[in-house]
C-alpha positions, 0 to 999 in steps of 0.5 A: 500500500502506497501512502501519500505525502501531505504538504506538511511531511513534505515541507519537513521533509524538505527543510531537514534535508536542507539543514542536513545538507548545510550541516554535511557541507558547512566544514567546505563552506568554512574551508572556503571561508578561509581560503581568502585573507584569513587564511594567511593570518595565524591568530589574527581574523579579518574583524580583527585586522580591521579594527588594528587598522585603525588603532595602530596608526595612532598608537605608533603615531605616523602622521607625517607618512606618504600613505604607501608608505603608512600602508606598507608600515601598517601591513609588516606591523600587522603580520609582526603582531599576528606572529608575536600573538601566536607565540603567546600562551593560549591564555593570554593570546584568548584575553587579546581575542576577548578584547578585539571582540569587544572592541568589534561589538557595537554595544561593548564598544560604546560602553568602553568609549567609542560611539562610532563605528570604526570605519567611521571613527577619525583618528582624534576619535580613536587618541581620545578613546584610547586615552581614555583608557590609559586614565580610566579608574577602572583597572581593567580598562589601563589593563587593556590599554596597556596590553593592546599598546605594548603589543603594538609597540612590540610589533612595531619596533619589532620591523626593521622599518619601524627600528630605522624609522626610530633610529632604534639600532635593533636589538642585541644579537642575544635577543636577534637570535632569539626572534629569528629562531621564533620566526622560524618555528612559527613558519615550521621552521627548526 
């Protein structure tokens, strides 16, 4: 005996076919995901990229540069940040990520001090934000500051650019080594 399928077996039938179908591709759909940009970075996501973007020039403080030339800065600084972040301990490299995903939701973000978006936030947006943060009487927020600032410093000055620029002579040969072999493990090098 043949059964029919009414209309609502079928509209069942057919939704959880549709959501077995995402579920069996969502890996390819995520493989595909990160096949672009997100793929070179080890730590650092796109959102994350686009807020650093922003906040970086103002922390190091290149206004005087040629806009190629701030690019070119921003970018080696960027990836300088994204290897120093993986080679940090799990734990701290997840309060970093805790705090750029703060500083991405649009709610957490104006209550830490910034009302625009950050595409649209101007660089004195950005100084009085972030100095707000250096001044605040909440210990979590300089905490913050001082983690995001330092790391950015780090990587910065960590450039040969950024050394050059300075008139920074680079670091000693104890410390050379040291940085060339973590860039060598980092990149699966021994």
């Amino acid at each position: 005996m043949q059964e029919s399928v009414s209309r609502r077996q079928f509209v069942r039938l057919g939704a959880s076919s549709v959501f077995l179908l995402q579920a069996a591709l969502s890996p390819w759909k995520l493989w595909g995901m990160m096949q672009g940009e997100e793929r070179n970075w080890s730590v650092l996501r796109t959102k994350d990229i686009e807020v650093l973007r922003k906040i970086i020039p103002e922390v190091v403080g290149w206004g005087d540069l040629k806009a190629d030339d701030a690019e070119l800065y921003l970018h080696m600084t960027l990836r300088r940040l994204d290897q120093l972040l993986g080679d940090l301990a799990d734990a701290s490299r997840g309060d970093l990520i805790l705090l750029l995903d703060l500083l991405q939701f649009p709610v957490s973000r104006m209550f830490l001090g910034l009302w625009s978006s950050w595409d649209k936030a101007r660089g004195e947006d950005i100084r009085a934000f972030l100095e707000s943060w250096e001044q605040s009487w909440l210990t979590l927020k300089r905490f913050g500051y001082q983690s995001l600032v330092q790391l950015i410093h780090f990587a910065w000055y960590g450039t040969e650019a950024g050394q050059k620029r300075s008139g920074y002579p680079g670091p000693s040969a104890t410390i050379r080594a040291f940085l060339s072999r973590s860039e060598g493990e980092s990149h699966g090098v021994n």
